[in-house]
PyMOL Python script that loads the backbone (N, CA, C, O; Angstrom):
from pymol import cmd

cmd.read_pdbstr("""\
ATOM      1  N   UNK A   1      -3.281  53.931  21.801  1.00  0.00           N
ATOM      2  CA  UNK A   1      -3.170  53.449  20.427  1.00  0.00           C
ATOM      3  C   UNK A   1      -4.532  53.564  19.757  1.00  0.00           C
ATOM      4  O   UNK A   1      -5.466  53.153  20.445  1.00  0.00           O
ATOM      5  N   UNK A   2      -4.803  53.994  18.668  1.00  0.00           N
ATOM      6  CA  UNK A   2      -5.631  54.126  18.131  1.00  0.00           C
ATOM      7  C   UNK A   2      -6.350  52.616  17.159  1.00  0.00           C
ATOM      8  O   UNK A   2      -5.715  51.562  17.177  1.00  0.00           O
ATOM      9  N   UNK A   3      -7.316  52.692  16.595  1.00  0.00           N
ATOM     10  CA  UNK A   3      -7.986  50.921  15.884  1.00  0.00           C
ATOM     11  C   UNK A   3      -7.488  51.199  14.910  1.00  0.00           C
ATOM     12  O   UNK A   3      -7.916  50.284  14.208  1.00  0.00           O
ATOM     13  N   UNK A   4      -6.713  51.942  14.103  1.00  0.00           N
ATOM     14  CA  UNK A   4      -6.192  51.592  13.067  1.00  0.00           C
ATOM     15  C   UNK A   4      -5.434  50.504  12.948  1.00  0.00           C
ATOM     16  O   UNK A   4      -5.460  49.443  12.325  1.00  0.00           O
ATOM     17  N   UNK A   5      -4.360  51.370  14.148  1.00  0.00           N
ATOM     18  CA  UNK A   5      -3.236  50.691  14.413  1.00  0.00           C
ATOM     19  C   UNK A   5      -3.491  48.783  14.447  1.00  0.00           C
ATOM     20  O   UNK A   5      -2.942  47.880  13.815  1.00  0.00           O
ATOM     21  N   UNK A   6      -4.564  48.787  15.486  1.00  0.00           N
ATOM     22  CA  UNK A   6      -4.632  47.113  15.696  1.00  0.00           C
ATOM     23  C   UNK A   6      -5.177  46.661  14.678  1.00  0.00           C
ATOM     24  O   UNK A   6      -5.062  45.437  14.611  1.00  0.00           O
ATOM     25  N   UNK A   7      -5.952  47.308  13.503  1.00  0.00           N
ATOM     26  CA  UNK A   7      -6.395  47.056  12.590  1.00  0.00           C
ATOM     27  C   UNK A   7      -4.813  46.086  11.868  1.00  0.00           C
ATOM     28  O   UNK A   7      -4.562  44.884  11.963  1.00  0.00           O
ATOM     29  N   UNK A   8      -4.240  46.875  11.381  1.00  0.00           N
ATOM     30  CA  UNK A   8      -2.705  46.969  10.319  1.00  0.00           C
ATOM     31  C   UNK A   8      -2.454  45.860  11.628  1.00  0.00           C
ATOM     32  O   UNK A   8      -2.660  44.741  11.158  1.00  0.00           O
ATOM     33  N   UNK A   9      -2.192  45.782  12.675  1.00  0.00           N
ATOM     34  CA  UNK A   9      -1.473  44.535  13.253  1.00  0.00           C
ATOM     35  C   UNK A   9      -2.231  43.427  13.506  1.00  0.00           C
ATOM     36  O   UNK A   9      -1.797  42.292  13.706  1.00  0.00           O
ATOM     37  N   UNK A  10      -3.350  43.771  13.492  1.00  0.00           N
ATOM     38  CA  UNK A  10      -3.837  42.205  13.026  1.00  0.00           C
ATOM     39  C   UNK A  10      -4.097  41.386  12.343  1.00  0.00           C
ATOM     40  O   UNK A  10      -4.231  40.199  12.637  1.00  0.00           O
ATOM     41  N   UNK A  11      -4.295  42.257  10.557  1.00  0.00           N
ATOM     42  CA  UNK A  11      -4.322  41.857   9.259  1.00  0.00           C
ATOM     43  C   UNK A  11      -2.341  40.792   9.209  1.00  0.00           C
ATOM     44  O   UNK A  11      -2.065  39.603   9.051  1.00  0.00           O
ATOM     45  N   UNK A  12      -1.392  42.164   9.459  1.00  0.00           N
ATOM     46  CA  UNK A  12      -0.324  41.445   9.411  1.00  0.00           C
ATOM     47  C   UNK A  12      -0.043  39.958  10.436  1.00  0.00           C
ATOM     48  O   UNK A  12       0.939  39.224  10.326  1.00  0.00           O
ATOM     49  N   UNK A  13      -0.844  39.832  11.126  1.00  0.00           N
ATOM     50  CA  UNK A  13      -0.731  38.589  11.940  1.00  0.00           C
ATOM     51  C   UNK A  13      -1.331  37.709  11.515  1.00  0.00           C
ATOM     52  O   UNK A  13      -0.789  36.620  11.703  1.00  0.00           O
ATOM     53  N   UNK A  14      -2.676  37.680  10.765  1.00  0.00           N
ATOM     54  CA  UNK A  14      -3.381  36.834   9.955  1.00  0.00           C
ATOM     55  C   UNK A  14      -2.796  36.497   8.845  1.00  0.00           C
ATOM     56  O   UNK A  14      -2.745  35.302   8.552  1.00  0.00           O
ATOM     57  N   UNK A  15      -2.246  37.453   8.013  1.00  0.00           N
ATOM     58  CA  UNK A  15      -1.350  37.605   6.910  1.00  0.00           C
ATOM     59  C   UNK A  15      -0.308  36.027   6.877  1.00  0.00           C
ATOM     60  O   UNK A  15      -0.244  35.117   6.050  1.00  0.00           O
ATOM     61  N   UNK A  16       0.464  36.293   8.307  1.00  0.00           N
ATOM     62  CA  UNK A  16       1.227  35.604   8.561  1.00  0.00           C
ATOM     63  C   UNK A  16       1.488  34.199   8.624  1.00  0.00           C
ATOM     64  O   UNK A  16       2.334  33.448   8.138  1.00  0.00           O
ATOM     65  N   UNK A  17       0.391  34.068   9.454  1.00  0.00           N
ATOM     66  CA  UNK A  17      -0.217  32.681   9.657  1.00  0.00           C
ATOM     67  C   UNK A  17      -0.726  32.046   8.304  1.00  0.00           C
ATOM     68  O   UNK A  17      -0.558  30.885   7.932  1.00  0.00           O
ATOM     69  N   UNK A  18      -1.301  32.940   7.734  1.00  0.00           N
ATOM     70  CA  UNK A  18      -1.828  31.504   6.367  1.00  0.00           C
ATOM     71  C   UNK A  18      -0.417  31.967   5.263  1.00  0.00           C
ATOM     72  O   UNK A  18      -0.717  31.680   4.104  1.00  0.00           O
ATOM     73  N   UNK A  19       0.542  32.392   5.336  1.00  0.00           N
ATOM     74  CA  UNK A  19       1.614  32.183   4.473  1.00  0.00           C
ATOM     75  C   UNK A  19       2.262  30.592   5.137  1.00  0.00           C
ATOM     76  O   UNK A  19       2.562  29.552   4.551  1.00  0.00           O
ATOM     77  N   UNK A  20       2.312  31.029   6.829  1.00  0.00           N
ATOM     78  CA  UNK A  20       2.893  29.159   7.321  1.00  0.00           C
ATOM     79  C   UNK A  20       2.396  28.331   6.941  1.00  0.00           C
ATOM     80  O   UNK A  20       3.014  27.318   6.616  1.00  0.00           O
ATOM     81  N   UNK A  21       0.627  28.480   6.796  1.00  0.00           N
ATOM     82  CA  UNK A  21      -0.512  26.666   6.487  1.00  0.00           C
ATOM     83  C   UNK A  21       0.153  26.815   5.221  1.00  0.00           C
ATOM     84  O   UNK A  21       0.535  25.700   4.866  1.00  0.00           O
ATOM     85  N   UNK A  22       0.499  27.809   4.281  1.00  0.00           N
ATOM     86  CA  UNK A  22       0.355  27.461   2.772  1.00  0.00           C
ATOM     87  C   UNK A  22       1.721  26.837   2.399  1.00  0.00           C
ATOM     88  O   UNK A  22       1.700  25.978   1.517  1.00  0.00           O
ATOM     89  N   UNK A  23       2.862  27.150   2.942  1.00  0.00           N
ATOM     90  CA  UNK A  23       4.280  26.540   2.733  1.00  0.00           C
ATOM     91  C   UNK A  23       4.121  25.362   2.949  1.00  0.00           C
ATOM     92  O   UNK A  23       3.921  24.710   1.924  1.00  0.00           O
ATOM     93  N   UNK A  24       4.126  24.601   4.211  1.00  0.00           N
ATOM     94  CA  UNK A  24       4.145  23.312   4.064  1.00  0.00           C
ATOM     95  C   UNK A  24       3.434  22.613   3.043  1.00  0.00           C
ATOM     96  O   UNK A  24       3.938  21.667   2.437  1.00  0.00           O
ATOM     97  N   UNK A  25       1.828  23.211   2.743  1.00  0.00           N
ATOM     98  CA  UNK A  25       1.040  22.288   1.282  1.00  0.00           C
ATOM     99  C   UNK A  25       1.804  22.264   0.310  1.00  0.00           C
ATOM    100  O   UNK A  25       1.895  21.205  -0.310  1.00  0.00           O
ATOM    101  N   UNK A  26       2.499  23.302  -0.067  1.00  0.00           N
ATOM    102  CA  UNK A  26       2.664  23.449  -1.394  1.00  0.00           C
ATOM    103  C   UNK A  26       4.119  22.412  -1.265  1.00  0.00           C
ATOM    104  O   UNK A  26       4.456  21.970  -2.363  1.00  0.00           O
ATOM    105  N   UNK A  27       4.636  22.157  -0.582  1.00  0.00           N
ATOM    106  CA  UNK A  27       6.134  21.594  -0.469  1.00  0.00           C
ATOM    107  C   UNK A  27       6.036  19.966  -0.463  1.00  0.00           C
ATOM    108  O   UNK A  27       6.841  19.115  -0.840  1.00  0.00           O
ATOM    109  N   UNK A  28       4.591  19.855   0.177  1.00  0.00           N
ATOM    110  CA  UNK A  28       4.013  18.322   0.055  1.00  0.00           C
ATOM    111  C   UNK A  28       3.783  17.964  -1.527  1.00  0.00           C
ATOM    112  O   UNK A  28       4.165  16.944  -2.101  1.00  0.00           O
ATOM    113  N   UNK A  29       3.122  18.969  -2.034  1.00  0.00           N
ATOM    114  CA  UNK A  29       2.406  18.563  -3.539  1.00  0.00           C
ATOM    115  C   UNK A  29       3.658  18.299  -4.409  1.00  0.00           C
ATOM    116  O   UNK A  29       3.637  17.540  -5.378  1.00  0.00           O
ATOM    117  N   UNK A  30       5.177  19.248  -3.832  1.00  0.00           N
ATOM    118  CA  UNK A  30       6.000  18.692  -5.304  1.00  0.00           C
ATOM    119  C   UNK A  30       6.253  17.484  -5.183  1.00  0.00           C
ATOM    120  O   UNK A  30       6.356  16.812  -6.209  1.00  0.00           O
ATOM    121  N   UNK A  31       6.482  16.669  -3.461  1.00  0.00           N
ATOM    122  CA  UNK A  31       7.272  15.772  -3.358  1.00  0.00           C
ATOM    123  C   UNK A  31       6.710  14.274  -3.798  1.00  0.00           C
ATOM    124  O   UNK A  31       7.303  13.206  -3.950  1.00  0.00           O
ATOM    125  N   UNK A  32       5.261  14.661  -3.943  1.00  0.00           N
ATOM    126  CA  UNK A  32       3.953  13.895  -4.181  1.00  0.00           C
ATOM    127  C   UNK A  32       4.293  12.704  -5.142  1.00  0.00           C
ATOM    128  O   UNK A  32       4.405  13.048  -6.318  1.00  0.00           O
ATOM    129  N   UNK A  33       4.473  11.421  -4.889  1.00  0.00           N
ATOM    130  CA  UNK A  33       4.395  10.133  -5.903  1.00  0.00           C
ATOM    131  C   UNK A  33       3.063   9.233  -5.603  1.00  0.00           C
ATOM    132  O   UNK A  33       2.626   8.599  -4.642  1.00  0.00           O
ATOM    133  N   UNK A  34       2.737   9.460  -6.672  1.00  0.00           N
ATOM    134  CA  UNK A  34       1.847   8.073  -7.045  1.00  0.00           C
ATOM    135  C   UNK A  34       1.684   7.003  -6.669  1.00  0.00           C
ATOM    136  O   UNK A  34       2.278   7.246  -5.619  1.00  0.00           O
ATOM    137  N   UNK A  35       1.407   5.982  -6.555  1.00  0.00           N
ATOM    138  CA  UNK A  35       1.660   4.734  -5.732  1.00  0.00           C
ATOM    139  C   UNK A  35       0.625   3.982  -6.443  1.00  0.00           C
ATOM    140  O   UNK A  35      -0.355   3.917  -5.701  1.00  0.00           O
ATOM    141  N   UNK A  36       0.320   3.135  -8.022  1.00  0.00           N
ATOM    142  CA  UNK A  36      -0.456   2.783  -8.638  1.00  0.00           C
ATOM    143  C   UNK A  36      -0.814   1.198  -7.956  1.00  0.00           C
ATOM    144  O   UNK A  36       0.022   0.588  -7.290  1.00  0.00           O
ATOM    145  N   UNK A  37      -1.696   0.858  -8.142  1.00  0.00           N
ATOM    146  CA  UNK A  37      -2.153  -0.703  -8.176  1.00  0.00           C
ATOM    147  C   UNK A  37      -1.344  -1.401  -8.874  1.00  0.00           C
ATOM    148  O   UNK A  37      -0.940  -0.911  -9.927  1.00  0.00           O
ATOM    149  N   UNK A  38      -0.849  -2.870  -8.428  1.00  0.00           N
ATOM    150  CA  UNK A  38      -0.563  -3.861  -9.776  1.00  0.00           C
ATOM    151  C   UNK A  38      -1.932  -3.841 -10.848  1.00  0.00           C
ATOM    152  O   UNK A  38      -2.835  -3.039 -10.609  1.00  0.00           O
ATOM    153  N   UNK A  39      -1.994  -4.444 -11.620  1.00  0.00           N
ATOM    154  CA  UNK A  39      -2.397  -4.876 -12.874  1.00  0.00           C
ATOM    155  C   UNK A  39      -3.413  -5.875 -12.492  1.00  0.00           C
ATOM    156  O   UNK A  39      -3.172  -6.891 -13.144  1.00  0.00           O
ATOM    157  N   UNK A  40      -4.355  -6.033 -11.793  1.00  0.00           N
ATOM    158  CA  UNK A  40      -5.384  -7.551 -11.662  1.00  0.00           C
ATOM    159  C   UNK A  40      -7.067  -7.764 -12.372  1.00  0.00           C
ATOM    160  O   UNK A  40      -7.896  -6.862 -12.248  1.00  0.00           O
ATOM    161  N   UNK A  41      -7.198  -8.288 -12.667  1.00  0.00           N
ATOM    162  CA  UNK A  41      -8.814  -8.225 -13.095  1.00  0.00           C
ATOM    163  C   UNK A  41      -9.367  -7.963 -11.476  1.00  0.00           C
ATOM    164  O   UNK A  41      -9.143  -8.170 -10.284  1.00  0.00           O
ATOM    165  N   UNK A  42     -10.086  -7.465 -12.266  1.00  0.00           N
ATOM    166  CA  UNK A  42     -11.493  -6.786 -11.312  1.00  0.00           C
ATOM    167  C   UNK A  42     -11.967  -8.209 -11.463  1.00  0.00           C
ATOM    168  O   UNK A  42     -11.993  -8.961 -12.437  1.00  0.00           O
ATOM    169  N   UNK A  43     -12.515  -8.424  -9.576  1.00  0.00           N
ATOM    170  CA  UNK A  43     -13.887  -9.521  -9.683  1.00  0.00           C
ATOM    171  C   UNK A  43     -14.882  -8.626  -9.483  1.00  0.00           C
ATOM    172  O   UNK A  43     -14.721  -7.531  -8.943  1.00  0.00           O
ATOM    173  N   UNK A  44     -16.039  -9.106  -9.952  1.00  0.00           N
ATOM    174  CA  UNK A  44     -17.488  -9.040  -9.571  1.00  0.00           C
ATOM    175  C   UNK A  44     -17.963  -9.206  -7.888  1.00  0.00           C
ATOM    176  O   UNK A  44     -17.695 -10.170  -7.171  1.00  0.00           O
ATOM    177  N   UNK A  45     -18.628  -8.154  -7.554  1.00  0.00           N
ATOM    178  CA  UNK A  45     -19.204  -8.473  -6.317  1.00  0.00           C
ATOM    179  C   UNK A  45     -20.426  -9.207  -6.102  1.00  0.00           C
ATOM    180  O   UNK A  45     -21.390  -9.108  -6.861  1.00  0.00           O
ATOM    181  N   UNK A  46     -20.396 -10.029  -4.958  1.00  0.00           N
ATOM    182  CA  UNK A  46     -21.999 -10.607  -5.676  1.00  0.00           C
ATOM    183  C   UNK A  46     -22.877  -9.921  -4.608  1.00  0.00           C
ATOM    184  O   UNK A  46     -22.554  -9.431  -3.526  1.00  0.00           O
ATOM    185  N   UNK A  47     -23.893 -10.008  -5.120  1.00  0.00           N
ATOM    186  CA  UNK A  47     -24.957  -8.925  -4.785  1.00  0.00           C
ATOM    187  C   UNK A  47     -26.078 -10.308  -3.615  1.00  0.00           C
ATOM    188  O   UNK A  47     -26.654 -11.365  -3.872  1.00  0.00           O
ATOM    189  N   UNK A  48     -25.882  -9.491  -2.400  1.00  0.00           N
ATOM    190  CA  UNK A  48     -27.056 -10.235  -1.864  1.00  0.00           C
ATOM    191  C   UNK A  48     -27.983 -10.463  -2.038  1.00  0.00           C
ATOM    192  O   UNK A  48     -28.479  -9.583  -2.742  1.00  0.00           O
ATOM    193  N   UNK A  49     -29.040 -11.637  -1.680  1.00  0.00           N
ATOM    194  CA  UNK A  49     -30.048 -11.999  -1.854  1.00  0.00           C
ATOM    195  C   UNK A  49     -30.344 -11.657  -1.002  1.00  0.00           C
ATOM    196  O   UNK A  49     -29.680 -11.903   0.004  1.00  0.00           O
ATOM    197  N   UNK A  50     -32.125 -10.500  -0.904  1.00  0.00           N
ATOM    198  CA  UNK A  50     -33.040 -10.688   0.130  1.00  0.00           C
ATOM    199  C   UNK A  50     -33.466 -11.868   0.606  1.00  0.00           C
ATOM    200  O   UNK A  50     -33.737 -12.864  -0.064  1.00  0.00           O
ATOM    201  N   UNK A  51     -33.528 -11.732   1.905  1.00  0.00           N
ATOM    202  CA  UNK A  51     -34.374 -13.396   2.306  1.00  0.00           C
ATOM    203  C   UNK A  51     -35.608 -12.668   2.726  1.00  0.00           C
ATOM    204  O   UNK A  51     -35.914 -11.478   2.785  1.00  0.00           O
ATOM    205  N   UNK A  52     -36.193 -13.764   2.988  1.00  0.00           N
ATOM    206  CA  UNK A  52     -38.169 -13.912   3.181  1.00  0.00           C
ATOM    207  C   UNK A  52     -38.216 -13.089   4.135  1.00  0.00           C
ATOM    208  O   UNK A  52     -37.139 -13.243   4.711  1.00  0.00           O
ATOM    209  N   UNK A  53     -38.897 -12.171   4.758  1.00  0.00           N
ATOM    210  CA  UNK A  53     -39.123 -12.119   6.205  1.00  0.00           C
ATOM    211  C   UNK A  53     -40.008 -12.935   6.726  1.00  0.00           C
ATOM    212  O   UNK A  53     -41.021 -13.392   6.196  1.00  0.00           O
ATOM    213  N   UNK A  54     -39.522 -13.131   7.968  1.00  0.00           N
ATOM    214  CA  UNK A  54     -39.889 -14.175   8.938  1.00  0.00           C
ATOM    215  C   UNK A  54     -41.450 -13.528   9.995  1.00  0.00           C
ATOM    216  O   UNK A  54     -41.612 -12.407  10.475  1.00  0.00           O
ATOM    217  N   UNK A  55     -42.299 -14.652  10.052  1.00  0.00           N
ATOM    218  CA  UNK A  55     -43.221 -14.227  10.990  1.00  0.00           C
ATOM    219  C   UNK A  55     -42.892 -14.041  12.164  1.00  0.00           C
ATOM    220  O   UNK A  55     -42.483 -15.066  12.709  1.00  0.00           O
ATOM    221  N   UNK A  56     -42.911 -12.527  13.212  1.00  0.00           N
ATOM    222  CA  UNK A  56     -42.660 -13.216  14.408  1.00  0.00           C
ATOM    223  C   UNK A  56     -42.968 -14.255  15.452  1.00  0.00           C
ATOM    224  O   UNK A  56     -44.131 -14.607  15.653  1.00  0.00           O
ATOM    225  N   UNK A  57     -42.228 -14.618  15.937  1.00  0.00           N
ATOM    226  CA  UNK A  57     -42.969 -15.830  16.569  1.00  0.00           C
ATOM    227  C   UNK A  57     -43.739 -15.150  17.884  1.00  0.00           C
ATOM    228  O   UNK A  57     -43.346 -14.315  18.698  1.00  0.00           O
ATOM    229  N   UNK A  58     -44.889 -15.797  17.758  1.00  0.00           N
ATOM    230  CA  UNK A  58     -45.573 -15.336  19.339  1.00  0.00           C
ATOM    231  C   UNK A  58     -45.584 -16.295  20.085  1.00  0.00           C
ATOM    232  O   UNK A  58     -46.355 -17.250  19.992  1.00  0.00           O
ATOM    233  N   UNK A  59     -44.564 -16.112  21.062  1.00  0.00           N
ATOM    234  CA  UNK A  59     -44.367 -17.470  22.538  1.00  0.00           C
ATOM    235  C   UNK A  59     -45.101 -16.923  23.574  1.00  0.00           C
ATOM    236  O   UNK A  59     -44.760 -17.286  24.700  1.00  0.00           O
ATOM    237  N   UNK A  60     -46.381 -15.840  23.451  1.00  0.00           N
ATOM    238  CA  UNK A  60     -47.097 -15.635  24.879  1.00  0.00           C
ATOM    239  C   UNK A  60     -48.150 -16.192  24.048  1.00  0.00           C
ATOM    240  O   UNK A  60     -49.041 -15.344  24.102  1.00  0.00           O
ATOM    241  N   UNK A  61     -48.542 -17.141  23.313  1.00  0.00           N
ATOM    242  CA  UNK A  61     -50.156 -17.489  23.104  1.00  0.00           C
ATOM    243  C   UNK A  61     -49.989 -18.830  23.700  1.00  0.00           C
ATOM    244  O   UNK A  61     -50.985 -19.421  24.118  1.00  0.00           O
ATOM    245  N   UNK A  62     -48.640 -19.440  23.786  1.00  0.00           N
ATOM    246  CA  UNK A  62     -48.051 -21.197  24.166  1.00  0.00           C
ATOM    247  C   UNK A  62     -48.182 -21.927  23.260  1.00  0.00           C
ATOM    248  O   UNK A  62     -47.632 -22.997  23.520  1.00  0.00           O
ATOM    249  N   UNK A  63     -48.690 -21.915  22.181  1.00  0.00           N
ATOM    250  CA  UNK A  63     -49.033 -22.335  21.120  1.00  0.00           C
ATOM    251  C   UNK A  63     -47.588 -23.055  20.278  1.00  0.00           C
ATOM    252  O   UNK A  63     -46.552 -22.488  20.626  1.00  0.00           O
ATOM    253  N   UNK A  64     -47.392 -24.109  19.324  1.00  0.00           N
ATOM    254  CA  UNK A  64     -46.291 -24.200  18.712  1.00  0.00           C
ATOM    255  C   UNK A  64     -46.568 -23.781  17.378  1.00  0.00           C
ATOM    256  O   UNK A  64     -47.624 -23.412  16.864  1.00  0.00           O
ATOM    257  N   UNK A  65     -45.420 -23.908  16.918  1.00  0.00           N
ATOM    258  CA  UNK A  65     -45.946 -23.529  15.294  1.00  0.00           C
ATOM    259  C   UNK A  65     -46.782 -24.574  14.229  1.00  0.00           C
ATOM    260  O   UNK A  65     -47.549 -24.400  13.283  1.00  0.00           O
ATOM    261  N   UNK A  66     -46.296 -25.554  14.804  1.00  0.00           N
ATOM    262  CA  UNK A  66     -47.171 -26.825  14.337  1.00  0.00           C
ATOM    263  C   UNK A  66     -48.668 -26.455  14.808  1.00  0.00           C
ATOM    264  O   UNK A  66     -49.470 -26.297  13.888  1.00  0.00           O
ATOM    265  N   UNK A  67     -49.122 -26.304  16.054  1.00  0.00           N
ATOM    266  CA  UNK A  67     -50.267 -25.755  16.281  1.00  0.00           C
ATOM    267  C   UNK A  67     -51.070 -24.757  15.550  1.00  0.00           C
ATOM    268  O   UNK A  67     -52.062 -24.794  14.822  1.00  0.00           O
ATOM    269  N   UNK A  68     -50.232 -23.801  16.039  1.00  0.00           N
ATOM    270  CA  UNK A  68     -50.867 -22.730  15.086  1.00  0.00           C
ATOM    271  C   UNK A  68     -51.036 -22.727  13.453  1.00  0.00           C
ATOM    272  O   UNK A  68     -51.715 -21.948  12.785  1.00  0.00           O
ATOM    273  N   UNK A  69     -50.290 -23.733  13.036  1.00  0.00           N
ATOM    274  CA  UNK A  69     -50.210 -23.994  11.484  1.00  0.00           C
ATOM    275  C   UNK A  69     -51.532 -24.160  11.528  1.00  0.00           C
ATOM    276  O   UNK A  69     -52.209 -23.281  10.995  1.00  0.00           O
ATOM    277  N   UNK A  70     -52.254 -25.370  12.196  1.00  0.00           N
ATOM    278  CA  UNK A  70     -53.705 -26.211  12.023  1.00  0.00           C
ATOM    279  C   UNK A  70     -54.234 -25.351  12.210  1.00  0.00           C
ATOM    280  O   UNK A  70     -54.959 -24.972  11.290  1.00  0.00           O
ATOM    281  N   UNK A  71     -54.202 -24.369  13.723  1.00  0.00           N
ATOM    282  CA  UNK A  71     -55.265 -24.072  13.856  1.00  0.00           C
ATOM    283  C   UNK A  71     -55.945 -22.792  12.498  1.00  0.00           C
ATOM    284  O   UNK A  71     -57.048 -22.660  11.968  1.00  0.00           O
ATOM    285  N   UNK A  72     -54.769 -22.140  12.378  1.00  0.00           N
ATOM    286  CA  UNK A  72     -55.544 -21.273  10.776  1.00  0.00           C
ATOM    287  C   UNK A  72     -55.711 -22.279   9.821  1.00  0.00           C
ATOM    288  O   UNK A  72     -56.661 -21.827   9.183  1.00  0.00           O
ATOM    289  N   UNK A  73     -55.438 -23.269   9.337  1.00  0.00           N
ATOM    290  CA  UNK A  73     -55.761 -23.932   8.294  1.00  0.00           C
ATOM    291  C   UNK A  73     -57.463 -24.067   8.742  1.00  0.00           C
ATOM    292  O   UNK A  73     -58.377 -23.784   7.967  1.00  0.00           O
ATOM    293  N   UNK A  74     -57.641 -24.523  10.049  1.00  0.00           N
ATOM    294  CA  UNK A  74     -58.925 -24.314  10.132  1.00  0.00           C
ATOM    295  C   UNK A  74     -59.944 -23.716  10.145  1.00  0.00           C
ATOM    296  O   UNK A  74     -61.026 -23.986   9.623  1.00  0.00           O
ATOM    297  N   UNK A  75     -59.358 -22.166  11.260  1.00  0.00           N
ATOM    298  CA  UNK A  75     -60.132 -21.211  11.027  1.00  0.00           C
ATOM    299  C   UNK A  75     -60.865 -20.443  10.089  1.00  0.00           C
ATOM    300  O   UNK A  75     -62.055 -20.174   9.927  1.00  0.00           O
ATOM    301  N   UNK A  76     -59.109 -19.994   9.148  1.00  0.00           N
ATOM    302  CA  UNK A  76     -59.461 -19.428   7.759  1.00  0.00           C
ATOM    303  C   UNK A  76     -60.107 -20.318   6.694  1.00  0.00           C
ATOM    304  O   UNK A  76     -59.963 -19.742   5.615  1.00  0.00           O
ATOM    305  N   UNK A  77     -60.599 -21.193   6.574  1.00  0.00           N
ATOM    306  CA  UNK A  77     -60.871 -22.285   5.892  1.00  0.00           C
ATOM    307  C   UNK A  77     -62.570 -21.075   4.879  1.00  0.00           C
ATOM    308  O   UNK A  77     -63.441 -20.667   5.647  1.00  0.00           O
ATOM    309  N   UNK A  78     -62.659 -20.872   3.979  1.00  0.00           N
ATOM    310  CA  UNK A  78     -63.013 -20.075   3.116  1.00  0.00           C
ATOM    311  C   UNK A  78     -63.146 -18.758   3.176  1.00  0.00           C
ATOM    312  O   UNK A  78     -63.844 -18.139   2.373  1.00  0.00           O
ATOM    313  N   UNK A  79     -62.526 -18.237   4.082  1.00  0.00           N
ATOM    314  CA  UNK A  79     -62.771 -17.049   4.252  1.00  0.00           C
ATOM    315  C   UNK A  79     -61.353 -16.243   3.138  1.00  0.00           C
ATOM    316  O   UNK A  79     -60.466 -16.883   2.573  1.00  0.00           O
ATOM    317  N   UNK A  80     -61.564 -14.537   3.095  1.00  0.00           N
ATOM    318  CA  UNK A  80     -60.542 -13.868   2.064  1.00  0.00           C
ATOM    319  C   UNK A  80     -58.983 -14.489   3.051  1.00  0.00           C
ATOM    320  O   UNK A  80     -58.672 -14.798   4.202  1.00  0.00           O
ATOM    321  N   UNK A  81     -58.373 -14.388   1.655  1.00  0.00           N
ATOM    322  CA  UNK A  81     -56.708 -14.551   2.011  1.00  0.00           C
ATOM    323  C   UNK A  81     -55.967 -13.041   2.463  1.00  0.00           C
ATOM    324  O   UNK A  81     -55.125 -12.459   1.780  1.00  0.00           O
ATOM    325  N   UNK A  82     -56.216 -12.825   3.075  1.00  0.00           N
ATOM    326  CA  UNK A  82     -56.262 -11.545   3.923  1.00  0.00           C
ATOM    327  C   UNK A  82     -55.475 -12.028   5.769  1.00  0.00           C
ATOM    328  O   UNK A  82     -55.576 -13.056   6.438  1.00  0.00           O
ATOM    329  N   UNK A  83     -54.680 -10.598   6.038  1.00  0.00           N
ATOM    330  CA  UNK A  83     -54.594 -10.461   7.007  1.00  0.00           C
ATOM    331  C   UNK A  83     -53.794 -11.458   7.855  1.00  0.00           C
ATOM    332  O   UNK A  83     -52.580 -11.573   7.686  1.00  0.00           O
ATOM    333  N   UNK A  84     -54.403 -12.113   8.681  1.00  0.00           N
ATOM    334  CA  UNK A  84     -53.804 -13.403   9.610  1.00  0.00           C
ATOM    335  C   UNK A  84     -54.350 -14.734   8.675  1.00  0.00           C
ATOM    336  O   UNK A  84     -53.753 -15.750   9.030  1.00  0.00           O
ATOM    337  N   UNK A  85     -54.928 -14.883   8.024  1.00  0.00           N
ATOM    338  CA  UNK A  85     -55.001 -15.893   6.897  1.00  0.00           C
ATOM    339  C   UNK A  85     -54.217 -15.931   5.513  1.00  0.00           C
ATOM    340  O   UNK A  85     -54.385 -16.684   4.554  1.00  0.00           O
ATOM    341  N   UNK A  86     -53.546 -15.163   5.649  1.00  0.00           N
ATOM    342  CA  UNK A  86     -52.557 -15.379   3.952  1.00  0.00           C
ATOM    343  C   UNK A  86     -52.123 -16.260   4.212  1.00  0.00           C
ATOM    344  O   UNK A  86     -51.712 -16.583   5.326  1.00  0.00           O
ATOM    345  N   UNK A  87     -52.108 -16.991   3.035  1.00  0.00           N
ATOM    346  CA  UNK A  87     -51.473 -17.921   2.740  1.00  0.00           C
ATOM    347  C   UNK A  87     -52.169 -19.577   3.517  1.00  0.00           C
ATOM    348  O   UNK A  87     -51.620 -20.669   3.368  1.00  0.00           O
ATOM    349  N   UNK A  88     -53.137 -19.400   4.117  1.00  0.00           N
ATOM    350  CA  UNK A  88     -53.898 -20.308   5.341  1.00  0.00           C
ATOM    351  C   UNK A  88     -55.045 -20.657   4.074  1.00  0.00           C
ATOM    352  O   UNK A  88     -55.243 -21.789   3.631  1.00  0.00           O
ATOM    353  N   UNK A  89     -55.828 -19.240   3.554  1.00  0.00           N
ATOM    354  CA  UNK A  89     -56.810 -19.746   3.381  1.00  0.00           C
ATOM    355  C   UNK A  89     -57.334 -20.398   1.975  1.00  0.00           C
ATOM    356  O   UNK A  89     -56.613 -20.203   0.996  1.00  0.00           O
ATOM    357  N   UNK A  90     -58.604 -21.202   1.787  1.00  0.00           N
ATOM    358  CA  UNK A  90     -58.544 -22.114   0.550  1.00  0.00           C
ATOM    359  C   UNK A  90     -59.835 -21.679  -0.261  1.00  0.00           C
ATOM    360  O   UNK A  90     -60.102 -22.221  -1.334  1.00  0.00           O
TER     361      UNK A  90
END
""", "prot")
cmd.dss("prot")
cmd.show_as("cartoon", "prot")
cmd.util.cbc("prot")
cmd.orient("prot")
C-alpha cells in the first residue's frame, strides 16, 4: 500500500471521530434550560480585619513575658525606638 493511501484513511478516521464529539454538543445546547435564582437581596460580605501580628514568643531564654516586659523597659530606657526596643523605649 502506498502513504497516500493511509494518508486518505486516516484523515477519514479523524474526520470521523470529531463528527461523534460534535453530535452529542450540539444536541446538549438545544435541550439547554436555564435554571435562574429566586429574587433575594444581595448581602454584603464583611471584609476581614487584619489583626496585629504577634511577637514570637521566645520560651528558650525562660524568661516570662512579664519579665521580659521590665527587663526592656529598662534596658532601652533612652536609647532610639528601634529594633528590640520599639515601643520599650522613652
Amino acid at each position: 500500500m502506498n502513504t497516500g493511501h493511509w494518508m486518505r484513511t486516516l484523515a477519514s478516521v479523524g474526520l470521523g471521530i470529531c463528527w461523534l464529539a460534535i453530535a452529542p454538543a450540539s444536541q446538549a445546547a438545544d435541550n439547554f434550560t436555564a435554571v435562574t435564582a429566586p429574587d433575594k437581596p444581595v448581602k454584603a460580605k464583611k471584609t476581614k480585619q487584619a489583626k496585629a501580628p504577634k511577637a514570637p514568643g521566645n520560651t528558650s531564654s525562660g524568661e516570662s513575658k512579664a519579665e521580659r516586659d521590665k527587663r526592656l523597659l529598662r534596658e532601652c530606657r533612652g536609647k532610639a525606638n528601634a529594633g528590640a526596643c520599639e515601643g520599650y523605649a522613652s
